[in-house]
LOVEX-265848 format. One line per 4 residues: their letters; for each residue x, y, z of N, C-alpha, C. Coordinates in steps of 0.05 Angstrom, whole numbers, plus 5000, padded with zeros to 4 digits. Layout:
a) X/Y/Z/X/Y/Z/X/Y/Z | ...
! end
This chain:
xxxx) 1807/3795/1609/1829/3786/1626/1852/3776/1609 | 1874/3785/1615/1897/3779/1599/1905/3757/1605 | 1933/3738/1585/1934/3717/1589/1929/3695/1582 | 1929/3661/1596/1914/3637/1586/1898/3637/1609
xxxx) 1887/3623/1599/1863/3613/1629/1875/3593/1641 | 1870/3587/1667/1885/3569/1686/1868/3544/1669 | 1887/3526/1674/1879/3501/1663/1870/3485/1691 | 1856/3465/1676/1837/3442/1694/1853/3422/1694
xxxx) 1860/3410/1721/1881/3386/1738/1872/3368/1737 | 1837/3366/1733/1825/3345/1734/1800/3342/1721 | 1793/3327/1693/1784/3337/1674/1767/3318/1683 | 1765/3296/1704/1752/3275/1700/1724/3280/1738
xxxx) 1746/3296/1756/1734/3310/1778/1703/3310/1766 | 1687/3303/1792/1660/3312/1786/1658/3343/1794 | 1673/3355/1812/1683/3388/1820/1706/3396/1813 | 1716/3398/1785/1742/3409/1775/1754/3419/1799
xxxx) 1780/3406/1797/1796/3436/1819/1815/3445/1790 | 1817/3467/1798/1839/3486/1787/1849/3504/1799 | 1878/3518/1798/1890/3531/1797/1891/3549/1791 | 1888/3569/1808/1897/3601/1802/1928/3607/1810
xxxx) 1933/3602/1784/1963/3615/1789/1975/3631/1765 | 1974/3669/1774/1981/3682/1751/2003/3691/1762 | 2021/3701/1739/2048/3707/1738/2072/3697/1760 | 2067/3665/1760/2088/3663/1768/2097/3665/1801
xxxx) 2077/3681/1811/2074/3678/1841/2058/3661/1863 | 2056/3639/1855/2042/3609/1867/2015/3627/1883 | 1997/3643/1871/1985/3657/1876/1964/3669/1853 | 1949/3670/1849/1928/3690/1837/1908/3712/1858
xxxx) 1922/3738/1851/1917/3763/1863/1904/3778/1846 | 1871/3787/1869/1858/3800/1846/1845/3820/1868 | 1849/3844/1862/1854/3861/1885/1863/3859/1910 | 1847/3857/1938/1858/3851/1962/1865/3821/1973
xxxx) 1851/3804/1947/1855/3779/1957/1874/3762/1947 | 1877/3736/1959/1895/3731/1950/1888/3695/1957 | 1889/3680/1931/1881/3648/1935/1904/3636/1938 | 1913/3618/1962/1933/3616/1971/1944/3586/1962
xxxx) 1917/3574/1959/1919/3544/1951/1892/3544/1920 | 1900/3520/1925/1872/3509/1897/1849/3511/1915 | 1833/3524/1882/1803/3532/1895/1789/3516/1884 | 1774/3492/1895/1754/3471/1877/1725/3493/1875
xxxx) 1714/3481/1850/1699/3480/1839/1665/3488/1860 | 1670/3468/1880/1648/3457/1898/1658/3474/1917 | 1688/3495/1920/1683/3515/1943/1678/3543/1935 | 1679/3542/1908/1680/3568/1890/1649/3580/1895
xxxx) 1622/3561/1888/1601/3567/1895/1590/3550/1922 | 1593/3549/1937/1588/3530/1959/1567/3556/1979 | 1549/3557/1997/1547/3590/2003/1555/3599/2028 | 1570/3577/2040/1590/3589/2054/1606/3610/2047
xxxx) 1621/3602/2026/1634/3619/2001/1615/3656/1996 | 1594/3648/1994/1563/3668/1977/1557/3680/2006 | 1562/3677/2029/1557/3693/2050/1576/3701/2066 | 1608/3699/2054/1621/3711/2059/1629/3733/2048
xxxx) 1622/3733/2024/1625/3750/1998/1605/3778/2003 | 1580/3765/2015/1568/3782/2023/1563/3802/2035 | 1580/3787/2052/1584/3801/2081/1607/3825/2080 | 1626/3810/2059/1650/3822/2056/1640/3853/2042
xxxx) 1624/3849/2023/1617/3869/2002/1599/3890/2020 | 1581/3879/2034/1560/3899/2053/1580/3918/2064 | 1602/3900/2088/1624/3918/2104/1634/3937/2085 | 1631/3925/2061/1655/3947/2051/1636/3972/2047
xxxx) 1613/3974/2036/1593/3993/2028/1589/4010/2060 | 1592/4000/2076/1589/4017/2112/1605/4025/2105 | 1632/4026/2101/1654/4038/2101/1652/4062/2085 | 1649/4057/2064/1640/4080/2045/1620/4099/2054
xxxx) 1600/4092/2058/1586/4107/2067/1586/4117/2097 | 1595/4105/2115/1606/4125/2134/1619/4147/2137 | 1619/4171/2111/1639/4184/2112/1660/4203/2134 | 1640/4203/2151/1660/4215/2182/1677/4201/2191
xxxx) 1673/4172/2192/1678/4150/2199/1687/4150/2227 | 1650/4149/2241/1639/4155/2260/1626/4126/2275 | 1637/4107/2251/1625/4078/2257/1585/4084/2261 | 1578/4098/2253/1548/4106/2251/1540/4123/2225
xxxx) 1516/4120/2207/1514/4125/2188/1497/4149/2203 | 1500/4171/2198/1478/4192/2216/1446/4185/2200 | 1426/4190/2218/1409/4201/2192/1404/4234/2184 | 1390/4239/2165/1397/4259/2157/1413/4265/2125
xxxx) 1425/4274/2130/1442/4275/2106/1460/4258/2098 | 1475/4240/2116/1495/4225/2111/1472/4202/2100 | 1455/4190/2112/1441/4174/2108/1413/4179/2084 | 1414/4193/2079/1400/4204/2048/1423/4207/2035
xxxx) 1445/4207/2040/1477/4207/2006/1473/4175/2010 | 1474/4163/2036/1475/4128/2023/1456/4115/2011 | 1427/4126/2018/1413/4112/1994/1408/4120/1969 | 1418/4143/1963/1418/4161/1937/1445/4142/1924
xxxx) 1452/4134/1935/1480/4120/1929/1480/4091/1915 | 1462/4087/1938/1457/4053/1934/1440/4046/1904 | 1424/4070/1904/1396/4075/1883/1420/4069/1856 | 1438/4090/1859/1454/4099/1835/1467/4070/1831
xxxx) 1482/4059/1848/1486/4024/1846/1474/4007/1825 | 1439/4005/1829/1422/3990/1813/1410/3983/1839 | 1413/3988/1853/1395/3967/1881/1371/3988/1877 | 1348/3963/1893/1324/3964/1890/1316/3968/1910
xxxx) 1293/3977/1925/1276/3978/1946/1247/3976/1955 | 1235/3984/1922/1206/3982/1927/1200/3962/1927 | 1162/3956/1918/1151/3922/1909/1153/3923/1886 | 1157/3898/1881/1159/3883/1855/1129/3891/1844
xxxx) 1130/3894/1816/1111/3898/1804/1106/3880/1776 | 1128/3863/1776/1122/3849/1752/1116/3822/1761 | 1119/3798/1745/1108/3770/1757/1137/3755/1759 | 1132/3736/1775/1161/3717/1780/1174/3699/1752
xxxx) 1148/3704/1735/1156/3687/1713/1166/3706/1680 | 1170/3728/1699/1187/3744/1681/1214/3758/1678 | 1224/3758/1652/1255/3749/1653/1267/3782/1667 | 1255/3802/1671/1264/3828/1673/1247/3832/1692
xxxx) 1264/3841/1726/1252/3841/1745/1237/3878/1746 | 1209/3890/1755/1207/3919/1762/1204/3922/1783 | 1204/3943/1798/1195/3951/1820/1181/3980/1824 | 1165/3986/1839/1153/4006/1838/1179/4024/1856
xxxx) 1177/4060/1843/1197/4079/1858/1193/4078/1889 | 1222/4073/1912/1218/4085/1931/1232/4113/1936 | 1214/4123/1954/1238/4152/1950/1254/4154/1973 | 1270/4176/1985/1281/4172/2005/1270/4174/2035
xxxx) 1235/4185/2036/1227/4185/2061/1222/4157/2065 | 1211/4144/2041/1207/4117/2039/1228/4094/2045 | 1241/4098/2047/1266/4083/2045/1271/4086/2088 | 1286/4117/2080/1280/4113/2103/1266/4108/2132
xxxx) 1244/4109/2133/1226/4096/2143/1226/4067/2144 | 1226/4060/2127/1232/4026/2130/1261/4026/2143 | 1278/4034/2138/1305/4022/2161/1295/4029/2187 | 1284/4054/2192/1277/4056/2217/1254/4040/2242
xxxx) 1239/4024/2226/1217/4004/2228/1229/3986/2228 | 1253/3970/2209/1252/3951/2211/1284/3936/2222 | 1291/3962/2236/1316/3960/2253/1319/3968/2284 | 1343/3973/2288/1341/3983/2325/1339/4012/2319
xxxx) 1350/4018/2293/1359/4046/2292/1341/4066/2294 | 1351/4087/2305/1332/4110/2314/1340/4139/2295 | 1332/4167/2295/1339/4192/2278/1361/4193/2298 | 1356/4193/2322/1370/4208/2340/1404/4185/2337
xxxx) 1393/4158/2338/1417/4142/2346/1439/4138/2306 | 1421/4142/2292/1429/4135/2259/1440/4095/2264 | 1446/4091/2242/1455/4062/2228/1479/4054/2232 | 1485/4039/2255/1505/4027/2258/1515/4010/2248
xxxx) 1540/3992/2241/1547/3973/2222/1531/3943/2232 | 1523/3938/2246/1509/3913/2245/1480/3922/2238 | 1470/3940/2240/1449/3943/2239/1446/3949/2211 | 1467/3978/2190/1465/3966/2169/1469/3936/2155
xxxx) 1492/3920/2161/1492/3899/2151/1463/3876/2153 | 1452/3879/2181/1420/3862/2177/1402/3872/2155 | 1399/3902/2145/1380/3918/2134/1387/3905/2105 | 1418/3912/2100/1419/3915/2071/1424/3889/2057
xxxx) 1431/3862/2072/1429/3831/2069/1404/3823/2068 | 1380/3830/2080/1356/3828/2070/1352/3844/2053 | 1352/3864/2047/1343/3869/2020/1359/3869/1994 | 1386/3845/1998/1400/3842/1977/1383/3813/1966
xxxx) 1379/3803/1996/1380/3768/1990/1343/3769/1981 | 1329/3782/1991/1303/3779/1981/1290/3790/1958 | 1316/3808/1936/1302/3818/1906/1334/3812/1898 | 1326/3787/1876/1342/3781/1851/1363/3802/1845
xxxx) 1347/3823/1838/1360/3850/1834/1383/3856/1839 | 1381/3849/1865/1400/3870/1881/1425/3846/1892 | 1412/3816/1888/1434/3794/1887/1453/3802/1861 | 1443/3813/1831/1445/3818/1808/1468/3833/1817
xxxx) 1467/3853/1831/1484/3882/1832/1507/3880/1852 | 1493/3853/1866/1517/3856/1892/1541/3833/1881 | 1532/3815/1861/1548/3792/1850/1569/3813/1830 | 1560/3821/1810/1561/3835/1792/1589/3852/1807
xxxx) 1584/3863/1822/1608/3883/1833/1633/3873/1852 | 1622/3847/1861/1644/3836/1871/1671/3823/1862 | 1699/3827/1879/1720/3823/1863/1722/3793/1857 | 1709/3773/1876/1696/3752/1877/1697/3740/1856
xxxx) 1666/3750/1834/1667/3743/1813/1678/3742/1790 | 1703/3767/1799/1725/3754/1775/1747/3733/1787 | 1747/3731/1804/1765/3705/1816/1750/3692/1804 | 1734/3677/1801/1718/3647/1806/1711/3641/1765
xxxx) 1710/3665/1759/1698/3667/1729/1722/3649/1716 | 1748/3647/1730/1765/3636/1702/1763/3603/1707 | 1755/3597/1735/1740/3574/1752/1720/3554/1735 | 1697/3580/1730/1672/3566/1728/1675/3564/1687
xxxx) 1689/3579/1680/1687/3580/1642/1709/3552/1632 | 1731/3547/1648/1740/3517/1653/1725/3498/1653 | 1703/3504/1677/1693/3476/1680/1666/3475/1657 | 1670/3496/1643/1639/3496/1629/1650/3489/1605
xxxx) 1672/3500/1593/1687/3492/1568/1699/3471/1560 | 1676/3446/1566/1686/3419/1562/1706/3414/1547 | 1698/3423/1516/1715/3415/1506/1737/3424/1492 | 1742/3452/1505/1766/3466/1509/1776/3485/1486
xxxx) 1759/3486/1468/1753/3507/1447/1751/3538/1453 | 1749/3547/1474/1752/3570/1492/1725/3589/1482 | 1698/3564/1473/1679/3575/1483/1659/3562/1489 | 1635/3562/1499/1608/3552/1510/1589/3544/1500
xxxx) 1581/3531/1488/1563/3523/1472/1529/3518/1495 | 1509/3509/1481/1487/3511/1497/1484/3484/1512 | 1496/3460/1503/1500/3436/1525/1520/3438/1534 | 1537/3455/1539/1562/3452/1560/1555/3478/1571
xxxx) 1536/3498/1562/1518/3516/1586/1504/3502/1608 | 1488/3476/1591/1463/3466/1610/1488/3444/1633 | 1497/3431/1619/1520/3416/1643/1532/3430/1662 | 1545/3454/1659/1545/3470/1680/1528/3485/1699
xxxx) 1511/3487/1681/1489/3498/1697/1477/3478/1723 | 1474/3451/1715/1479/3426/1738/1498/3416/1755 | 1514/3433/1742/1540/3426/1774/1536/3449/1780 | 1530/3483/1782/1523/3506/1804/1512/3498/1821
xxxx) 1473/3480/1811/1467/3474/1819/1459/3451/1845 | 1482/3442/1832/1484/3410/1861/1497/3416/1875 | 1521/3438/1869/1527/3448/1900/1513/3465/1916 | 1495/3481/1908/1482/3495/1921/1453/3483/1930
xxxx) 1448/3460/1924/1429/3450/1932/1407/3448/1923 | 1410/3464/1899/1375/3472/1885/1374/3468/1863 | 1338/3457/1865/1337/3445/1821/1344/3476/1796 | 1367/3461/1776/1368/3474/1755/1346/3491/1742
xxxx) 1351/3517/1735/1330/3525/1713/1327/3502/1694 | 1297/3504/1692/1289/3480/1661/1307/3489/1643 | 1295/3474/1616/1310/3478/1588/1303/3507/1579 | 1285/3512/1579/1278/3535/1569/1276/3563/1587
xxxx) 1285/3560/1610/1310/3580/1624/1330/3578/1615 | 1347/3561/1609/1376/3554/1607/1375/3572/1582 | 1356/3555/1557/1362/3578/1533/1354/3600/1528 | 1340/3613/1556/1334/3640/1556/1358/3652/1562
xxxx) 1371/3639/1579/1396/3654/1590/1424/3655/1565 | 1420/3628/1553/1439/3630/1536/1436/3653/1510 | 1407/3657/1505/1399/3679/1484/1411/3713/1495 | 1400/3707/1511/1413/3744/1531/1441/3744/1539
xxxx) 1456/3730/1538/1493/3724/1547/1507/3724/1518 | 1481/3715/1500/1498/3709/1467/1498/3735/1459 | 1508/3759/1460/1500/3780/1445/1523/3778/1417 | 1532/3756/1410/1541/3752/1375/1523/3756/1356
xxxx) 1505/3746/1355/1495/3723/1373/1499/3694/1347 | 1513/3676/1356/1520/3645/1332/1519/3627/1360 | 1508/3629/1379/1505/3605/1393/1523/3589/1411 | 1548/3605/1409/1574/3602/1427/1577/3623/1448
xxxx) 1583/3612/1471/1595/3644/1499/1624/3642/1493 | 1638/3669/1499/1657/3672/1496/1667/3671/1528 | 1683/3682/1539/1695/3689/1570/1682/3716/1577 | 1683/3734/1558/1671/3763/1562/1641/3752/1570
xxxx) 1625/3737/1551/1593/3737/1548/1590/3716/1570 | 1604/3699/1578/1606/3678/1604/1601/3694/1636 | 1610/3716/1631/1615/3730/1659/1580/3736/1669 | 1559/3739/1644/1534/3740/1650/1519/3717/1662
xxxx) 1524/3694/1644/1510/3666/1665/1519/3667/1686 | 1549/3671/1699/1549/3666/1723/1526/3689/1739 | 1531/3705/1735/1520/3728/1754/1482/3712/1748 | 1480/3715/1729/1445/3708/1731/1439/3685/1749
xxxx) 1455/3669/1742/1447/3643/1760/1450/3635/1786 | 1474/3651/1801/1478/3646/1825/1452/3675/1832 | 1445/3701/1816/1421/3706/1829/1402/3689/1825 | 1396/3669/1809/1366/3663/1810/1371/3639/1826
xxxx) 1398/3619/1831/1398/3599/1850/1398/3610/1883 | 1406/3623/1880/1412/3632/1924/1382/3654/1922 | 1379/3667/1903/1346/3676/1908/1326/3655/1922 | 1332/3635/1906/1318/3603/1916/1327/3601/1943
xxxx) 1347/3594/1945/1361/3582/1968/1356/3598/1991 | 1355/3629/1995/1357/3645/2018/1323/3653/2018 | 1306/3639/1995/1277/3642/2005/1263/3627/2012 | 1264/3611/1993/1244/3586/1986/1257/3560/1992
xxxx) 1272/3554/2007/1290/3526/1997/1298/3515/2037 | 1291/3492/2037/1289/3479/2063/1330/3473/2065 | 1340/3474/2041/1362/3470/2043/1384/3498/2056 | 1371/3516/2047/1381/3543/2058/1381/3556/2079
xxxx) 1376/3582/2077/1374/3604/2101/1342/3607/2110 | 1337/3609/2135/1321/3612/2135/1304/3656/2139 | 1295/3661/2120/1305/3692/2122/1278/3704/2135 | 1283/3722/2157/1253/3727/2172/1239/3755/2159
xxxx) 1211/3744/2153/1205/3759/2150/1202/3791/2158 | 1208/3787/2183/1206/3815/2199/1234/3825/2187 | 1250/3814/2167/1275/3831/2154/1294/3838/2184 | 1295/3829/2208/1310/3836/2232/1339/3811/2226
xxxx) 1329/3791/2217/1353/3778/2223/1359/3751/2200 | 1375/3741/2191/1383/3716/2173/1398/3700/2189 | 1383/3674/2193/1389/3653/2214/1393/3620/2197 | 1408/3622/2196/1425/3587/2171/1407/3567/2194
xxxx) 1401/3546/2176/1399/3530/2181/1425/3509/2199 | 1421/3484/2211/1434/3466/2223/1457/3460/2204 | 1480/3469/2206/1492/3458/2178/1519/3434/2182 | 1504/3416/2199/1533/3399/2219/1534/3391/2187
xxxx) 1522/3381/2166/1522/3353/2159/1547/3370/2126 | 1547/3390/2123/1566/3412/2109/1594/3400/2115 | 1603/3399/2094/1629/3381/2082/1642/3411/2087 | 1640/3441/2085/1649/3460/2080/1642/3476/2107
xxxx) 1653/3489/2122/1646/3516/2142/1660/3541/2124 | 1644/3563/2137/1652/3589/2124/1685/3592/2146 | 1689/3580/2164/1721/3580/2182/1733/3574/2158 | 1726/3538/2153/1743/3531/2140/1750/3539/2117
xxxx) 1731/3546/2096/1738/3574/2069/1749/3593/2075 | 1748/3602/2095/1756/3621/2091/1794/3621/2098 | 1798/3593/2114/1826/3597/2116/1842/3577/2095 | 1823/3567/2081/1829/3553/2054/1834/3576/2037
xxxx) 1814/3599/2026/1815/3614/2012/1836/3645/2015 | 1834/3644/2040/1858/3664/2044/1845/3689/2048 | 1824/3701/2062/1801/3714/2059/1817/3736/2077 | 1804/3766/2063/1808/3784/2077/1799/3796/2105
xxx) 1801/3805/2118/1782/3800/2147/1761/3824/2145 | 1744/3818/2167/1715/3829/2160/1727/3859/2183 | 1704/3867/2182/1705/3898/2202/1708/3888/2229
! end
């Protein structure tokens, strides 16, 4: 990314706010969007924020893959090009075959009868009726939010995460050297986590992550090698959060539906982000 990095307004904030403002147009534009005001720290990952992004990115993939644009994914052919599609992405579908306590997730092959079959089981959708947009969006949010993986792939591609990246390497670059060292990794890594509600990777996550982001490797992140912690960690924190975590989503097993918890006591609504943030509108 060309340029300086937006500077930090408040060095003393327990949630940095900063400023996206490039070239001069009281604005930072990064493809369709557009941040209209200051984006704090605590709304950047908040998952109000992480389930709109979601949502945003799923719609967009219906779109794509609708190619008639028939508002229905047929099955058949149209619907064997989208999961041949999705495959080609990095998204995952089968079972996990490795252990949770390993740094490189596997999964056993699904193929496409396999695949399909499960949307058809575990949706309204029929051969005859194909995949409608809510119906894809329930299918493919569970199986984003329930394999790391595919949180990995959906973070990873969003325009999202380069908004927020010049955000989160500010608030991590204490001391303004314009790079990361492994205790101003682990300090950051504790403010992701207190907004999202969930305990930090230990020490020896943190310096696993810092070993695989360092590819110098002398022990410093640069902005380029920074763009990896974020992505790992908001998958392995909202992996938590949207499975295991009383503070989150509650996600049903029958994969039919993702139902949030009570969230009066939320300083943040996804309304209010979204007309803070200036959000593009959904389908």
């Amino acid at each position: 990314m060309g340029g300086a990095l937006p500077s930090v307004l408040d060095d003393g904030a327990e949630c940095a706010c900063v400023c996206l403002d490039r070239g001069g147009g009281g604005g930072y534009v990064s493809g369709s969007n557009l941040f209209r005001e200051r984006l704090t720290f605590e709304e950047a990952f908040h998952h109000a924020t992480i389930m709109e992004e979601l949502d945003q990115q799923i719609d967009a993939l219906f779109r794509e893959y609708d190619s008639d644009r028939s508002g229905t994914i047929e099955s058949g052919t149209e619907m064997d090009d989208m999961i041949k599609r999705l495959k080609e992405r990095g998204f995952v579908f089968g079972n996990r075959i490795t252990r949770d306590d390993q740094s490189v997730s596997a999964y056993q092959p699904a193929g496409l009868k396999r695949v399909r079959g499960k949307i058809f089981e575990e949706t309204t959708a029929t051969r005859d009726t194909g995949l409608e947009a809510a119906e894809f969006k329930d299918w493919l949010r569970s199986e984003v939010t329930q394999r790391k993986t595919n949180l990995r792939v959906l973070f990873a591609t969003s325009p999202w995460l380069e908004e927020i990246l010049g955000v989160s390497f500010e608030v991590a670059d204490d001391d303004r050297d314009g790079e990361v060292d492994e205790k101003e990794l682990a300090l950051f890594i504790v403010k992701v986590a207190a907004v999202v509600g969930e305990p930090p990777p230990d020490q020896n996550e943190i310096h696993r992550i810092m070993l695989i982001a360092d590819k110098s490797p002398d022990g410093r992140l640069t902005y380029k090698e920074f763009r990896y912690v974020v992505i790992e960690l908001l998958a392995r924190l909202y992996y938590t959060h949207f499975n295991h975590s009383m503070n989150g989503f509650n996600l049903s097993r029958s994969r039919k539906s993702l139902t949030s918890f009570n969230d009066s006591s939320e300083k943040l609504s996804r309304g209010t982000l979204r007309g803070r943030l200036g959000r593009r509108g959904t389908m």
